[in-house]
N, C-alpha and C positions, 0 to 999 in steps of 0.2 A: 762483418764489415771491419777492414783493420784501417790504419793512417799512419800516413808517410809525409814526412817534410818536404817543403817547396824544395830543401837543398839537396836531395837523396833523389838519385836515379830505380833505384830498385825497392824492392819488396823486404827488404833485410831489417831485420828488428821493429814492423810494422807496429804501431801500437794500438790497443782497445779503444773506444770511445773513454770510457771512464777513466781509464790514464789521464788520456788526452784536454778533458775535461778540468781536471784539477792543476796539469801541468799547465794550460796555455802557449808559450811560444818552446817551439822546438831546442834542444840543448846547441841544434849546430847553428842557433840564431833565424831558421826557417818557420812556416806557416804551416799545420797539419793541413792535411788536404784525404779526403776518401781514396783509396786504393782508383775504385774508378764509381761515378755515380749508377744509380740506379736506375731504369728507365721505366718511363710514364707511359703506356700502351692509351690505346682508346678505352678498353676494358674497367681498366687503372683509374684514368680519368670521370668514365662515367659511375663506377663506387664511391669515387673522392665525392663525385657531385651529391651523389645522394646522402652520404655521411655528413655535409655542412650544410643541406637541407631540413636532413630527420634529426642530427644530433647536435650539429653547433662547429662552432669555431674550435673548443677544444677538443672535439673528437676528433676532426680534421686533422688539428695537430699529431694527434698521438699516432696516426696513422701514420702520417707525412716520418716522422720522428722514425718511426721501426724501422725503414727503408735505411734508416744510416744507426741505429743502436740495438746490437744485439745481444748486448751484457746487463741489459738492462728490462728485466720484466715484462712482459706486453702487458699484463693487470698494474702492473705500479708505475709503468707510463700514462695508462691513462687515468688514475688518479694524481699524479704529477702535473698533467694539462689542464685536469678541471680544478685545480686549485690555483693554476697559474692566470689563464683566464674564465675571467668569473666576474660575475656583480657583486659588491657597488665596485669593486678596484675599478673594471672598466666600465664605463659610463653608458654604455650600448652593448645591449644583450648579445648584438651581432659581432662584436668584439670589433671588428675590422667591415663597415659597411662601405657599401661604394654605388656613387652619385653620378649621374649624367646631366653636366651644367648646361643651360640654353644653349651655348656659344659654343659649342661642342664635345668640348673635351670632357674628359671622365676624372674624377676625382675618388683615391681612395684612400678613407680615412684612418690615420694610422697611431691617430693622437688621443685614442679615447683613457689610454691610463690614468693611473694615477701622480703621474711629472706632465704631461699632457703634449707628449712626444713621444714620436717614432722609437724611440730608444725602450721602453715600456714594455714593447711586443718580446722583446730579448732577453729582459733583464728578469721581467716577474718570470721566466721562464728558467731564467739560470739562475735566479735564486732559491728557487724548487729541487734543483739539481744536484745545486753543491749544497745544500741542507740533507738532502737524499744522500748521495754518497760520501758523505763525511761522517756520518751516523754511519754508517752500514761500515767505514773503515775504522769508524775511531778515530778518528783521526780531525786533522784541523789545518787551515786558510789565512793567510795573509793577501788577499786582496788588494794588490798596488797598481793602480789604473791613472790615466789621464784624460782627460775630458776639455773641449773647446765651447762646452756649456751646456748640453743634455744628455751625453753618457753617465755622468757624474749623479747628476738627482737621481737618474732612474735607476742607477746602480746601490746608489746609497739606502733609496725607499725599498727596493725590493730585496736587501740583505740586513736592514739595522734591525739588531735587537737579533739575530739570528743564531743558532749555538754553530760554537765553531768555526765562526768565519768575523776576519776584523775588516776590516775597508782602510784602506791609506789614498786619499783621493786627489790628485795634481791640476790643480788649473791655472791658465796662464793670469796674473795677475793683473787688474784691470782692463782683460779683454772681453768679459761677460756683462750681460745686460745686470741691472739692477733684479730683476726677480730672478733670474737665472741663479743669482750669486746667493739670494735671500733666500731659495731652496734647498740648496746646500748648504749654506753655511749655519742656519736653525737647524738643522736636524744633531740635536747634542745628546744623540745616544752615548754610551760610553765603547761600543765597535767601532765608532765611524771616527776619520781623522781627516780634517780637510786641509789643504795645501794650495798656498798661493805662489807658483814659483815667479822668479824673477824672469819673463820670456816669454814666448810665444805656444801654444799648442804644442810645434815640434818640438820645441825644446822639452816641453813635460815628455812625451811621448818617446824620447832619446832616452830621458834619465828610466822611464819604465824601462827598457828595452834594455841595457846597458846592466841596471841590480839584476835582471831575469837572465843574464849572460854571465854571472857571477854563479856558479854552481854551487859553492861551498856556500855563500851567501843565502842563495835560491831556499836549499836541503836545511839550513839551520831555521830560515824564519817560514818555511811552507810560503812560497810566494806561487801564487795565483794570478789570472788575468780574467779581468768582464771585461777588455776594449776588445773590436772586433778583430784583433790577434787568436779570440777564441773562436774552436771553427764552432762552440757549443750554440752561441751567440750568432754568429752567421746562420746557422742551420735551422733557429728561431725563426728568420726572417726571411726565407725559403718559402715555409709555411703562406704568407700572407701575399707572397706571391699568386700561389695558386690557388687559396682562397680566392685573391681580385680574379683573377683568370675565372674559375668557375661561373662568377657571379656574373663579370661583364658577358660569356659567351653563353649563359643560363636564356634561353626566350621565354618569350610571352608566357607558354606552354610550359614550362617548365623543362623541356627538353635542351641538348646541350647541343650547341653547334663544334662539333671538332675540327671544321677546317676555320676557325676565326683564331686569328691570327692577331694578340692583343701586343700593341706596342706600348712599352714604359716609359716614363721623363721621370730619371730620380737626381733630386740634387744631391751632389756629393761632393764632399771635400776628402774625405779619407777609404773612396770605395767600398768601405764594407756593403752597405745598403744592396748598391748596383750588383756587386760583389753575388750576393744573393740573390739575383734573377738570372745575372749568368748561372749559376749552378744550378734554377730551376729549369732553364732555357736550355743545358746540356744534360737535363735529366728525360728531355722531351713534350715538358711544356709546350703549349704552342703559344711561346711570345714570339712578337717578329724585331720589331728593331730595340735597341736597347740606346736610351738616349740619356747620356751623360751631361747632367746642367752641373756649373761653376759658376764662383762669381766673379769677382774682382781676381781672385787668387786660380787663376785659371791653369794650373797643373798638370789637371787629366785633359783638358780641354787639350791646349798643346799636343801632347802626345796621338789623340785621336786622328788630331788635324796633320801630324807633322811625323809623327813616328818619336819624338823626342821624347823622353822622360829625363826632364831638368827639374831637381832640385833646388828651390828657393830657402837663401840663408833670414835667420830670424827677423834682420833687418829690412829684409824683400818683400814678409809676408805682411799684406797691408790689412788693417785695423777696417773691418765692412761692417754693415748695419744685417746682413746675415752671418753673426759671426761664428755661428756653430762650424763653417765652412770654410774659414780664414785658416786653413792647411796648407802647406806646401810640401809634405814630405807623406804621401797615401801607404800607408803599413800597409794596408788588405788589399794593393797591388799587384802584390809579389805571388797574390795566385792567379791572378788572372795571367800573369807571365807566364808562368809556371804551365798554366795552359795551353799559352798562345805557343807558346816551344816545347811542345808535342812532349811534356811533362818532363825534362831534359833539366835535372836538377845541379847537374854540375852548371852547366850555362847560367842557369837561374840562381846560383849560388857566384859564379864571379858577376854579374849584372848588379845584383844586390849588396854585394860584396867589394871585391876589389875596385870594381870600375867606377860604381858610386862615389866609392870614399877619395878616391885619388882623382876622378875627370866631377863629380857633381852631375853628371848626365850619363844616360845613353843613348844610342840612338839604333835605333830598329829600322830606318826608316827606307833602306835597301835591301830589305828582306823577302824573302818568300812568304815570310808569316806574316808580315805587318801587311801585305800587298793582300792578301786572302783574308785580314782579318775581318773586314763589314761582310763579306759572303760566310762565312763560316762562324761568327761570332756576331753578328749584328749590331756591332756597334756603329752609334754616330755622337757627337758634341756640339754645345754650345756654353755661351756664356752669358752673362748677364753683369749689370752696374746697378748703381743706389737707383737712377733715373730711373732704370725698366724694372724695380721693383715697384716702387712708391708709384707707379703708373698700371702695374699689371693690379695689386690691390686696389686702386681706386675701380679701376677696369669691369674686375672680378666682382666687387662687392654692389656696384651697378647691374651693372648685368645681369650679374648668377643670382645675388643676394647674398655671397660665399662671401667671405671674412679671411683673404689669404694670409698666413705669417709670411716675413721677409724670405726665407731660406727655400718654402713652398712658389712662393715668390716669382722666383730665379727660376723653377722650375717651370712653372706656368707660361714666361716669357720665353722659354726654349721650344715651350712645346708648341706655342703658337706659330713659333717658325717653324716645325718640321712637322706637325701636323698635317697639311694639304699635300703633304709631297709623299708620305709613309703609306698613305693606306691603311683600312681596317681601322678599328676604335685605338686611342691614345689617351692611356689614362695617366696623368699626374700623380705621385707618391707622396701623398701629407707626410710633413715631419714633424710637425708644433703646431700647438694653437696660437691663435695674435696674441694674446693677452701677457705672452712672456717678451713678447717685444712691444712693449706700449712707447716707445718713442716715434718709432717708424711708423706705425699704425698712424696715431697722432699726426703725427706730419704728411702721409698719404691723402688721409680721410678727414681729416677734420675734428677727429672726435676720437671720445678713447674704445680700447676693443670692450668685449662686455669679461669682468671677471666672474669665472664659474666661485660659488660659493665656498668650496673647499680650499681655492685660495687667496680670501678676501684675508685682508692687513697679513698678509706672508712676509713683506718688508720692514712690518714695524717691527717682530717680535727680535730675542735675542740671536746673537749670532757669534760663532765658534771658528776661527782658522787660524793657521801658525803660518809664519811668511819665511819661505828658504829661499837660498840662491841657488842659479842654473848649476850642482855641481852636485853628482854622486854621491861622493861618502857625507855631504850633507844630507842627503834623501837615506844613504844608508845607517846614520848616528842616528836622524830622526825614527826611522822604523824602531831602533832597539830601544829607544827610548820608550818609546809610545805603546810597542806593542809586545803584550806579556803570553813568552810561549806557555801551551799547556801541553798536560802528557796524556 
């Protein structure tokens, strides 16, 4: 299995997983993408099912994982998974369980880590990784990432204290909840460096993108990526796709039904998630529709609806009580384009490129690809407000007895809408537990979420951040300050 840039048409200088892995975003500023996926047969499917029956979530993995790494061990894969997920880290044996609420819809729980978010599944998993090949190279990581409020913890938890690897972590200043912020900002390993920039998500997410575009830069300080710019990180999350798949289409009998056709609602602000059911959806999964929730900052929604991809300036993206989603500029986009135009990299390189920087949008929306996109890719969208959050948790926690976060929220209210009209089971994608949004909670419900023990008084203890401005060579004097090469 080799990989190739969103921006490259051909098979020419294809690279390894393990390059690919420590590199993060491509030199010509593209998204690695697999040559082409590997496909799911019935066969395929019915071993999968028996493997996360007899063996678990991380044997699942290791398997799912071979399909796209083949420089990497099948024996040290799958000691790499069961270390990645495992008890206590995750709080359920089943790593990733999935629940059928009264009211119909399917819930699958993706929050069992130890950040208590979706981001979890990814990160304990690439941190296993790059501890793995960094050791095996000698070599060593500068990790420079941005987070809108749970990439960051669970990137931080699953690499501090680690050889070899430093963490530089950017978050938009005053846009995260109080524990959000109190997770990160306690953690005073001497690896981890956290960063308050002056601006919005996108703007952290620009200055990543921007040092990773500097190559003399990149080659002097080892700079790395965990945001879903990695395809290592995506391909985590692939996994628990088809875990939920198994499980929702698993009967009574323990037999598999292969013609069930499991539809997803994942909320998303920066794609990657969604990202990763299309790749399990074009590996042969049997998902059917693929339902993209936003909130306020409705981006991808747009584009679903309209063909547009309009980019929203810092000032546009609005301040929401699901703020992990307050994105207006989706980086892990550019492969699902990349797709939708029959893998056509020059295209996909002026779309992302020239048209971007110079119109702020595109538009697809008189296309032959965009007109085929719901037959051929399954997608559909919705959106959601503060109102149909704090009404979908009151809703939820009546009914179900479920406990929604704000950002699952959004999701739940989408899926209520397209639910009756899709067909087959619709199961909602957890991304957080309430207890990192106790304001919203609070104000839905009446009362506070319940805090799991592991992060009781998380906001008293001490707390560590440096505060930059939205500007490069500030982000690039802070890195050399901060962080000391080794040989």
């Amino acid at each position: 299995m080799r990989y190739i840039s969103t921006r490259q048409s051909s098979a020419d200088n294809a690279r390894s997983f393990s390059d690919i892995l420590l590199e993060g975003l491509a030199p010509d500023g593209g998204l690695y993408m697999p040559e082409s996926y590997p496909q799911l047969g019935a066969t395929d499917l019915e071993e999968l099912s028996r493997v996360l029956a007899d063996e678990g979530y991380a044997a699942l993995a290791a398997r799912v994982l071979e399909l796209f790494i083949d420089d990497i061990p099948s024996e040290h894969l799958k000691a790499i998974t069961a270390r990645a997920y495992r008890t206590p880290a995750f709080s359920d044996p089943a790593i990733v369980p999935v629940t059928h609420l009264q009211s119909g819809v399917w819930v699958s729980h993706l929050s069992n880590g130890p950040t208590a978010a979706f981001k979890d599944m990814a990160m304990q998993l690439l941190g296993e990784l790059f501890e793995y090949e960094l050791d095996r190279r000698g070599d060593w990581l500068t990790i420079v990432g941005a987070t809108s409020g749970d990439t960051g913890s669970a990137a931080e938890y699953a690499l501090r204290g680690r050889n070899g690897l430093s963490v530089v972590m950017l978050t938009p200043a005053g846009r995260m909840t109080p524990f959000q912020r109190a997770q990160m900002f306690s953690l005073l390993d001497d690896n981890i460096v956290n960063v308050a920039v002056e601006g919005v998500f996108d703007d952290c997410q620009d200055l990543v993108k921007t040092v990773n575009m500097d190559p003399d830069f990149k080659a002097k300080w080892h700079l790395g990526a965990v945001n879903s710019i990695n395809w290592a990180r995506l391909l985590a999350q692939v996994v628990y796709y088809v875990a939920t798949w198994l499980q929702v289409a698993r009967g009574a009998d323990g037999g598999l039904d292969l013609d069930c056709r499991v539809n997803v609602v994942v909320p998303s602000g920066n794609f990657g998630n969604i990202c990763a059911a299309h790749v399990a959806r074009q590996m042969g999964l049997p998902l059917g529709t693929l339902v993209v929730a936003t909130n306020e900052n409705d981006v991808l929604d747009e584009f679903f609806r309209t063909g547009v991809y309009r980019v929203r300036s810092s000032a546009q993206t609005l301040a929401t009580s699901s703020p992990s989603m307050d994105i207006s500029k989706a980086s892990n986009f550019e492969r699902f384009i990349f797709d939708l135009l029959g893998r056509d990299g020059e295209r996909t390189a002026q779309l992302f490129g020239e048209v971007l920087n110079s119109d702020g949008f595109f538009d697809l929306s008189g296309t032959e690809e965009f007109a085929a996109l719901g037959e051929n890719y399954g997608f559909v969208s919705g959106t959601s407000n503060h109102a149909h959050r704090l009404e979908q948790i009151l809703f939820t926690e009546e009914n179900d007895g479920y406990l929604l976060d704000p950002h699952t929220a959004d999701g739940m209210h989408v899926a209520r809408q397209w639910a009756p009209r899709l067909g087959g089971p619709t199961v909602v994608m957890e991304t957080a537990l309430p207890v990192k949004f106790a304001d919203t909670i609070r104000e839905a419900t009446g009362h506070e979420p319940t805090v799991p023990a592991r992060f009781a008084d998380i906001e008293g203890g001490e707390q560590r951040v440096v505060s930059l401005p939205n500007d490069a060579d500030a982000l690039r004097a802070l890195i050399e300050e901060k962080i000391t090469p080794r040989n």
